[in-house]
GUNUTOR-74622 format. One record per residue: residue number from 1; residue in three letters; x, y, z of N, C-alpha, C in turn. Coordinates in nm, 2 decimals. Layout:
BEGIN
<pt NUM 'ALA' <X Y Z> <X Y Z> <X Y Z>>
...
This chain:
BEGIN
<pt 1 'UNK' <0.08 -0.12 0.00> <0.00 0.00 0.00> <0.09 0.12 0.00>>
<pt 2 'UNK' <0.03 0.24 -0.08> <0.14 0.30 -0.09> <0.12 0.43 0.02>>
<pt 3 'UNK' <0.18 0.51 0.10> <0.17 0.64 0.17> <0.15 0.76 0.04>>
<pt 4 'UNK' <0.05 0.83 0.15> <0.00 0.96 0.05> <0.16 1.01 0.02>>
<pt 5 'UNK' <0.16 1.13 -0.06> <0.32 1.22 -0.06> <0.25 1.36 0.03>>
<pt 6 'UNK' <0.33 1.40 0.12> <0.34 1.50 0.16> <0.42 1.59 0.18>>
<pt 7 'UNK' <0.39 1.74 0.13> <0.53 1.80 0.14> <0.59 1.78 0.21>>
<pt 8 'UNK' <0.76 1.83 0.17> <0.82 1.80 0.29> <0.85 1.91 0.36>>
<pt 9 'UNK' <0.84 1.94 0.49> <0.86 2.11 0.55> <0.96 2.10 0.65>>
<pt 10 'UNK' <1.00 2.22 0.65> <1.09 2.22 0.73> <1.03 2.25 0.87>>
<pt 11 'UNK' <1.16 2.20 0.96> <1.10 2.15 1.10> <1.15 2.27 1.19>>
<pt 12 'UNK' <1.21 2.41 1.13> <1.27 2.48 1.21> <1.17 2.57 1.26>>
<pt 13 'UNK' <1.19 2.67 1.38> <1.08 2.73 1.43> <1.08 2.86 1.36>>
<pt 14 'UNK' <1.12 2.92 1.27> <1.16 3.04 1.24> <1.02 3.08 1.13>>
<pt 15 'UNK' <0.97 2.97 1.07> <0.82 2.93 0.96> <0.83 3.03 0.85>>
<pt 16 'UNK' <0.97 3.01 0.83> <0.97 3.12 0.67> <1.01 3.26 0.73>>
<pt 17 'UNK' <1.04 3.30 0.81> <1.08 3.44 0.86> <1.24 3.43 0.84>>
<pt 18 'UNK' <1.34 3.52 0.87> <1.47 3.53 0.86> <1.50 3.62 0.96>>
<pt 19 'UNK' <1.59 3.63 1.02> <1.67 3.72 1.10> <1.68 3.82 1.04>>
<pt 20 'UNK' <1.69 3.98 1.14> <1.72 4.07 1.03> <1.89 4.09 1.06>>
<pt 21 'UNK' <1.91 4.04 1.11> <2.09 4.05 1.13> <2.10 3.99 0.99>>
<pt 22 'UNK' <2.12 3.87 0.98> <2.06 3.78 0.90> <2.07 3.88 0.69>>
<pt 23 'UNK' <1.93 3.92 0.68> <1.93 4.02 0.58> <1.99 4.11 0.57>>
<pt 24 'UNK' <2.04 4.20 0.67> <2.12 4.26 0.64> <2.30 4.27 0.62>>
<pt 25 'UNK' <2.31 4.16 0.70> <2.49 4.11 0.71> <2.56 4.16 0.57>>
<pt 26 'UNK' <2.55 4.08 0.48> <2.58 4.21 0.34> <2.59 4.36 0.33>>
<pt 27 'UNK' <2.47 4.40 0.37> <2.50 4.53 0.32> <2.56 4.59 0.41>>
<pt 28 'UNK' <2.58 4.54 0.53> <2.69 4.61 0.65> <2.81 4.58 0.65>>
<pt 29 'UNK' <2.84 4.47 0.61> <2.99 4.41 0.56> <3.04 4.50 0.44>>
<pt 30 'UNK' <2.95 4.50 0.32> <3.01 4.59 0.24> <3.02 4.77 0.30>>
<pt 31 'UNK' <2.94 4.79 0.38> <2.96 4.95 0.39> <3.02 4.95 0.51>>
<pt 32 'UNK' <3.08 4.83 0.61> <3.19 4.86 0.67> <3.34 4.83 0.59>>
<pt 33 'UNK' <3.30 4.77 0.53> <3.42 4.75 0.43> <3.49 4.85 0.33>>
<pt 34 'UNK' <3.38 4.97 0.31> <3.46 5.07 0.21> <3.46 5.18 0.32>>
<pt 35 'UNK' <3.47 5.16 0.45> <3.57 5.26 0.54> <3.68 5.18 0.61>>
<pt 36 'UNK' <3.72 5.07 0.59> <3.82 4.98 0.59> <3.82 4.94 0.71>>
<pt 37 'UNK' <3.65 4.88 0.80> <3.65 4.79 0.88> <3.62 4.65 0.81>>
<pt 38 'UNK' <3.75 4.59 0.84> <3.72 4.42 0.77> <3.64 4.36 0.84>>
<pt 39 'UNK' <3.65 4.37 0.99> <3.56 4.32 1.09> <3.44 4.41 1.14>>
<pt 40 'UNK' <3.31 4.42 1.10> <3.18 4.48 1.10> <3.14 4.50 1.25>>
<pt 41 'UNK' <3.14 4.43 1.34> <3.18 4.37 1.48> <3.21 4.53 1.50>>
<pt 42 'UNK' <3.32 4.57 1.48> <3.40 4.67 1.55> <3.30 4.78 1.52>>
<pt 43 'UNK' <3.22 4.81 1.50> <3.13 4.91 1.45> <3.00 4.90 1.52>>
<pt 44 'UNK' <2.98 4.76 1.47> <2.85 4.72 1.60> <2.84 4.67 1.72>>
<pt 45 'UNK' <2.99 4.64 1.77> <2.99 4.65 1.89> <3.10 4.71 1.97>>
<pt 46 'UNK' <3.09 4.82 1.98> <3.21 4.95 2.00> <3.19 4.95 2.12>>
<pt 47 'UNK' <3.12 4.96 2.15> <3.05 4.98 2.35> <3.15 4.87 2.42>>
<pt 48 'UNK' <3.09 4.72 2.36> <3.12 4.61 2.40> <3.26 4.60 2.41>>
<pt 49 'UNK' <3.34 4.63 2.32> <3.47 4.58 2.28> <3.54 4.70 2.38>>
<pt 50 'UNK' <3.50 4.82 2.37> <3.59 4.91 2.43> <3.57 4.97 2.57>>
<pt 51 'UNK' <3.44 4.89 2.63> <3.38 4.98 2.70> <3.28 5.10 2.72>>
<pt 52 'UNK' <3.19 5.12 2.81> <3.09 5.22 2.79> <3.12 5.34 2.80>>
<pt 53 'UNK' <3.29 5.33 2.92> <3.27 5.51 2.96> <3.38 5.54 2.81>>
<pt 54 'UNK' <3.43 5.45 2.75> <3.51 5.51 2.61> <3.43 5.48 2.50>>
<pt 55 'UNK' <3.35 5.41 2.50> <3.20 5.42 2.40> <3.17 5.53 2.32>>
<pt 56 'UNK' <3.12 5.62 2.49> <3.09 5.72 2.51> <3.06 5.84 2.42>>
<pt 57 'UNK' <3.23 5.88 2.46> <3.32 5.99 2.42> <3.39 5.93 2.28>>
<pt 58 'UNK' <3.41 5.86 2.20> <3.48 5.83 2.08> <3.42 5.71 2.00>>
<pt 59 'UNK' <3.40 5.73 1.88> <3.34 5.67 1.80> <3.46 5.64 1.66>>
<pt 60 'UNK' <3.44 5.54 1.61> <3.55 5.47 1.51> <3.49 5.53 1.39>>
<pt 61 'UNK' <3.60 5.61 1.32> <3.56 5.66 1.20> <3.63 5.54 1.08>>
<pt 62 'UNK' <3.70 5.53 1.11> <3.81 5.44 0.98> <3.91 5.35 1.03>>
<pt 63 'UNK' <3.96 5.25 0.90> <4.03 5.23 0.93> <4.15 5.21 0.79>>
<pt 64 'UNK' <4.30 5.25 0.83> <4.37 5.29 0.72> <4.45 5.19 0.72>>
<pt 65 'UNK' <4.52 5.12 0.58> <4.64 5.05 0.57> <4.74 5.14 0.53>>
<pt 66 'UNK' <4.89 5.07 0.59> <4.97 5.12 0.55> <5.02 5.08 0.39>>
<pt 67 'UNK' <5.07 5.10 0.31> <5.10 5.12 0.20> <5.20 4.98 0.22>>
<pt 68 'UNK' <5.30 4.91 0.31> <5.36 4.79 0.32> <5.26 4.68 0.33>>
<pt 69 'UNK' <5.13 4.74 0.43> <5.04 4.63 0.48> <5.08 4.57 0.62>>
<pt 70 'UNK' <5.17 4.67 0.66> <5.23 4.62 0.82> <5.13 4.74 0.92>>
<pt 71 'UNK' <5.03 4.65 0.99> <4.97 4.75 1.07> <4.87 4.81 0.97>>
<pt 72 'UNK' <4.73 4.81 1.04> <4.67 4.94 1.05> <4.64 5.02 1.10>>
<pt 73 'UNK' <4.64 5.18 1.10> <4.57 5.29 1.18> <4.42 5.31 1.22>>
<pt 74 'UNK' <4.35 5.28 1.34> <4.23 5.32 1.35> <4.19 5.47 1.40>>
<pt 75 'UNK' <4.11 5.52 1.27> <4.10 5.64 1.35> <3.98 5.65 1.43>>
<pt 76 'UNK' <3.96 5.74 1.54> <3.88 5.78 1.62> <3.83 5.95 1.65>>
<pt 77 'UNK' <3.70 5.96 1.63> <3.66 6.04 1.62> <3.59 6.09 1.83>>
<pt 78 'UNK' <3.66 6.21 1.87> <3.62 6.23 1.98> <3.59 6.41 2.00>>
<pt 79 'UNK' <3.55 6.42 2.12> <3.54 6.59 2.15> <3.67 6.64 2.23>>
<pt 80 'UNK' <3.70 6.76 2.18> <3.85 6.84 2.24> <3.89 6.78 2.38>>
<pt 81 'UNK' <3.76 6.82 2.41> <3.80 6.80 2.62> <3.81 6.68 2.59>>
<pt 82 'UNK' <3.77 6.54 2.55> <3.77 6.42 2.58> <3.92 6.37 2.54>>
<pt 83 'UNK' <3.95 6.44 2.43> <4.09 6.40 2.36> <4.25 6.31 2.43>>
<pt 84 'UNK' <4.24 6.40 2.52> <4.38 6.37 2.63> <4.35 6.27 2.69>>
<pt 85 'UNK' <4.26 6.23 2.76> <4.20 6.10 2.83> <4.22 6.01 2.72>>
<pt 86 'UNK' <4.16 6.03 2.55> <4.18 5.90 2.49> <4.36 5.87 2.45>>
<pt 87 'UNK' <4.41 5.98 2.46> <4.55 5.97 2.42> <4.63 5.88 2.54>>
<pt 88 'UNK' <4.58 5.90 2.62> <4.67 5.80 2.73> <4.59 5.64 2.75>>
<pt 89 'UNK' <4.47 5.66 2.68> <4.45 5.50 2.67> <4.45 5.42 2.54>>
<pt 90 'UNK' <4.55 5.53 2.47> <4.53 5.47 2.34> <4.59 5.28 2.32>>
<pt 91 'UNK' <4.67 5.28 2.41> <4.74 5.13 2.43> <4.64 5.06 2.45>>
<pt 92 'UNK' <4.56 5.06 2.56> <4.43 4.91 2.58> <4.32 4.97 2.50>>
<pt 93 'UNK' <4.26 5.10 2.43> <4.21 5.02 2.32> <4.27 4.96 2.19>>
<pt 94 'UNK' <4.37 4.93 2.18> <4.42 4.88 2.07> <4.45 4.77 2.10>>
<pt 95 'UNK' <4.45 4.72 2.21> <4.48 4.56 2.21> <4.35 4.51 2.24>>
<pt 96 'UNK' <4.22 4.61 2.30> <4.12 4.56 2.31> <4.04 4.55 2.19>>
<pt 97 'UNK' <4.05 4.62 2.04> <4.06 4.62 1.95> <4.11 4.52 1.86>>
<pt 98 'UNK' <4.18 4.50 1.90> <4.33 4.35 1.85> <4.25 4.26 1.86>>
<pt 99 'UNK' <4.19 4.26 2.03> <4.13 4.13 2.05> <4.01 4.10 2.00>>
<pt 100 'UNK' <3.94 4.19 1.93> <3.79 4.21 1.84> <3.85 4.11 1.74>>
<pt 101 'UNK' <3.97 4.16 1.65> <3.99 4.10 1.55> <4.06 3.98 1.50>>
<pt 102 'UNK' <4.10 3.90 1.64> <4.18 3.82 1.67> <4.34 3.82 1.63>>
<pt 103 'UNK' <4.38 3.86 1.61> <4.56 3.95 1.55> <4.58 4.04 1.57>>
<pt 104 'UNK' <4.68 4.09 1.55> <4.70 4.25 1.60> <4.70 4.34 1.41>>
<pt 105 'UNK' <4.57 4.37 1.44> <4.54 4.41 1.26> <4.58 4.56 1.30>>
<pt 106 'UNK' <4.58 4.62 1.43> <4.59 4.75 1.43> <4.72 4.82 1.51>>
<pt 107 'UNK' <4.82 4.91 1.41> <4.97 4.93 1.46> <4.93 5.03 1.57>>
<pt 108 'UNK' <4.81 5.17 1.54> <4.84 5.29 1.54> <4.67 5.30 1.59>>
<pt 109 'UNK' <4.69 5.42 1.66> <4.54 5.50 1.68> <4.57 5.63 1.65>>
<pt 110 'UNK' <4.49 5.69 1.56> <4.49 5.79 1.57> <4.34 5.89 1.63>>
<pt 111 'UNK' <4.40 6.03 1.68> <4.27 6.04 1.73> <4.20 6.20 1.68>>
<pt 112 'UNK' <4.11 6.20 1.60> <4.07 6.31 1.59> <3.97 6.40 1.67>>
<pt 113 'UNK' <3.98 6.50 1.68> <3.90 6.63 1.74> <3.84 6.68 1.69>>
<pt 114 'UNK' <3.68 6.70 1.75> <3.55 6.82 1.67> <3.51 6.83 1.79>>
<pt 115 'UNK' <3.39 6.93 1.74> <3.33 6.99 1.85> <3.23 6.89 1.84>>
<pt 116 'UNK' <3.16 6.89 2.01> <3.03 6.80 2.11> <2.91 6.77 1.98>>
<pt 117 'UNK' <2.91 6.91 1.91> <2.77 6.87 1.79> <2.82 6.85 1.66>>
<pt 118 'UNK' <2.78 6.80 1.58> <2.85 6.80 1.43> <2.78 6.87 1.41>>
<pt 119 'UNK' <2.90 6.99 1.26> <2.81 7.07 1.22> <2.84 7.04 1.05>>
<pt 120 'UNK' <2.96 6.96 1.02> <2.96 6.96 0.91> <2.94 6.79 0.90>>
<pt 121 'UNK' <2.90 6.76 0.77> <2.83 6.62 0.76> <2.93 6.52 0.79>>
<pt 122 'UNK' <2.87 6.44 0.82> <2.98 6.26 0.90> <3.02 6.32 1.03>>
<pt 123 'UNK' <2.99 6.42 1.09> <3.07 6.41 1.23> <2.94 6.40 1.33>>
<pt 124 'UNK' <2.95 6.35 1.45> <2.89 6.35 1.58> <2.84 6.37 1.68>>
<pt 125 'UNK' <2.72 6.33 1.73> <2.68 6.45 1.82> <2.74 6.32 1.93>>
<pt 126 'UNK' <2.78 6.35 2.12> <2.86 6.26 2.16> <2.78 6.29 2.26>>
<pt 127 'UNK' <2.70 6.20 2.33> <2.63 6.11 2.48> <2.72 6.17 2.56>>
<pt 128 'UNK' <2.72 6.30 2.65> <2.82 6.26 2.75> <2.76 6.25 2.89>>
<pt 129 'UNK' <2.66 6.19 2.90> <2.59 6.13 2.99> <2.46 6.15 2.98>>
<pt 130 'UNK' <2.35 6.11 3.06> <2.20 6.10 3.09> <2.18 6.28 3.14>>
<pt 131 'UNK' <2.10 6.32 3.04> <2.00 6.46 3.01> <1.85 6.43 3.08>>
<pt 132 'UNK' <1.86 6.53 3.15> <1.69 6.54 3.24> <1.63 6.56 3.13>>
<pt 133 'UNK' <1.49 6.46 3.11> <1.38 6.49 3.00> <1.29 6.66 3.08>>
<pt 134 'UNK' <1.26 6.70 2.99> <1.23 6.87 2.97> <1.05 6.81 3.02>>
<pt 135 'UNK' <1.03 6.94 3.16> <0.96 6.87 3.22> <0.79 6.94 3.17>>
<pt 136 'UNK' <0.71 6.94 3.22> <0.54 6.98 3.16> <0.56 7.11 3.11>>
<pt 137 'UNK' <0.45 7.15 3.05> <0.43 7.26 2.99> <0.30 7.32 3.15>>
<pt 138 'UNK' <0.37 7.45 3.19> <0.31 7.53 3.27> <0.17 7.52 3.26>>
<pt 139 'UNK' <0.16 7.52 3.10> <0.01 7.59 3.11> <-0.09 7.43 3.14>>
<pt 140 'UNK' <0.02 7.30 3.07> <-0.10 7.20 3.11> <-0.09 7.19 3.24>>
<pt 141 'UNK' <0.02 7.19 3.32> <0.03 7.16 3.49> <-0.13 7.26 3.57>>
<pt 142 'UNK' <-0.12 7.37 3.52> <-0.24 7.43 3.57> <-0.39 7.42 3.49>>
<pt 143 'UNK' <-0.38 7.37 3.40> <-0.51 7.29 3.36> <-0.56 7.18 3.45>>
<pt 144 'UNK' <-0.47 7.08 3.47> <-0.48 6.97 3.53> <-0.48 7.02 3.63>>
<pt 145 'UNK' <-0.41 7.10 3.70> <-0.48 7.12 3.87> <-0.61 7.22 3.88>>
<pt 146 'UNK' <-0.65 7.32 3.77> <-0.81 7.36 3.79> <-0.86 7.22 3.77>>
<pt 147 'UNK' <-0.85 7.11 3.66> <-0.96 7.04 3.69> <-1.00 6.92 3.80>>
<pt 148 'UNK' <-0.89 6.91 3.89> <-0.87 6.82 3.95> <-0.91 6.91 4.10>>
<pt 149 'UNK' <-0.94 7.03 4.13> <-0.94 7.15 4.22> <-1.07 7.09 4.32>>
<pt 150 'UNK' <-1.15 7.04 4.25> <-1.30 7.00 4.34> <-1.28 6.92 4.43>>
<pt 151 'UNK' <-1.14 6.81 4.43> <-1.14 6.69 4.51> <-1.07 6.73 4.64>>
<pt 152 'UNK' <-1.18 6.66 4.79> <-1.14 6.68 4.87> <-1.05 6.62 4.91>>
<pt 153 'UNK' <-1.00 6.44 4.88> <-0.88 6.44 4.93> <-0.77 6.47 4.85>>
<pt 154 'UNK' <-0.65 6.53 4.93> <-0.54 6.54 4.86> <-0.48 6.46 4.77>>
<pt 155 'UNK' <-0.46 6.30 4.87> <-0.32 6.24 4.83> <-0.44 6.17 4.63>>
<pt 156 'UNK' <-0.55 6.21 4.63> <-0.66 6.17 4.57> <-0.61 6.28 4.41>>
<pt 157 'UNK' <-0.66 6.40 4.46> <-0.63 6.51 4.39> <-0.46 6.51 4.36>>
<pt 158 'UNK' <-0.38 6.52 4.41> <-0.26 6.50 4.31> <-0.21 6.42 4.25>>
<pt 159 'UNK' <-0.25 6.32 4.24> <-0.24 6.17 4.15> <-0.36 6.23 4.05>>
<pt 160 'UNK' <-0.45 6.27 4.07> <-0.55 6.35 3.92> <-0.47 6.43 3.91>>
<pt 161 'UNK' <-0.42 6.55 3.94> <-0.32 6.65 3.90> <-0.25 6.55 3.76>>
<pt 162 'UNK' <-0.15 6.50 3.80> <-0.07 6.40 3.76> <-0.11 6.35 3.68>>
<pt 163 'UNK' <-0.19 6.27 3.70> <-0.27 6.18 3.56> <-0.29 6.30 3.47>>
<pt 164 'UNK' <-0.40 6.38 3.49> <-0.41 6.46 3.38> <-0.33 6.55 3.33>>
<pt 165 'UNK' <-0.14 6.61 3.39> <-0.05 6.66 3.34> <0.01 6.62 3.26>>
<pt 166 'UNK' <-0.01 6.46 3.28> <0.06 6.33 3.14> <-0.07 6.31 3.04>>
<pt 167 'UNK' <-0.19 6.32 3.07> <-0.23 6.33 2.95> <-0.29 6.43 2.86>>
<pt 168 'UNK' <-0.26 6.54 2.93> <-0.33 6.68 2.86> <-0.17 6.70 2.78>>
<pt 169 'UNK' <-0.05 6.65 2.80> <0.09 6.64 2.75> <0.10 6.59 2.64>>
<pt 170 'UNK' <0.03 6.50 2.67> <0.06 6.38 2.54> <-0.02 6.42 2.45>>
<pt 171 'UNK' <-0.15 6.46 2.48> <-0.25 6.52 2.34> <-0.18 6.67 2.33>>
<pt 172 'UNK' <-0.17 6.75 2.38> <-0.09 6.83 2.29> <0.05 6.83 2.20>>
<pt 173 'UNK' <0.15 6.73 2.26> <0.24 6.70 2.21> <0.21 6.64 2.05>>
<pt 174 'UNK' <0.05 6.54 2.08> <-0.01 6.52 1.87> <-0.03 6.59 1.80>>
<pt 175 'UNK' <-0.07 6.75 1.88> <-0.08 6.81 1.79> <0.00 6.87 1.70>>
């Protein structure tokens, strides 16, 4: 007797979907590759490899061969003030670098200087720490407390204050 044919499917859980690491790997390999990162890693994981508080303050613009092919130069893009701090650790990130790429692909750091905001294109604006979010608009804070004004308990009425300073915020903010 013979068995029906049934397709045959695959047994993985992913059901036709793809990673988007996945779809993209290409196109990030080629466009870290025509700034002369061989290893794409070093771009997407800069934090990781080097640390958060040097994350931070310096970001990997390039990377240069020498014309022998002994050594490359990484350059690094950082802000003035930050600069002297990266010059004295230019040693452990380059071996922490090294160690990204398993060899010592990198002879040299070099480190360049701009200002905190970029003003001309390709350059940086630089994290240098956690910014208080910018707090209500006056005029909703005192909407929300006229309409919350009737209630006799307090701890009642400032939690309505509140509620309605986050959402008289938010609908103005759509508009």
């Amino acid at each position: 007797m013979r068995q029906p044919h049934q397709p045959s499917r695959k047994t993985g859980t992913t059901r036709g979907f793809s990673r988007a690491a996945k779809l993209m790997q290409s196109r990030i390999r080629r466009a870290s590759e025509s700034r002369g990162f061989a290893v794409s890693r070093l771009l997407t994981h800069w934090s990781e490899i080097v640390g958060e508080a040097t994350a931070r303050v310096a970001h990997p613009v390039k990377v240069s061969y020498a014309q022998g092919g002994m050594g490359a130069t990484l350059s690094l893009l950082t802000s003035g003030a930050q600069a002297p701090m990266l010059e004295m650790q230019k040693e452990q990130i380059r071996e922490k670098v090294n160690a990204c790429y398993g060899y010592n692909a990198i002879a040299r750091i070099h480190i360049t200087q701009t200002a905190p905001t970029g003003f001309a294109e390709g350059q940086l604006a630089f994290d240098h720490g956690p910014k208080a979010p910018p707090g209500p608009d006056p005029a909703t804070v005192e909407t929300a407390r006229e309409i919350a004004d009737d209630v006799g308990d307090e701890r009642l009425r400032l939690a309505l204050e509140a509620l309605g300073t986050n959402v008289l915020g938010k609908r103005n903010a759509r508009k």
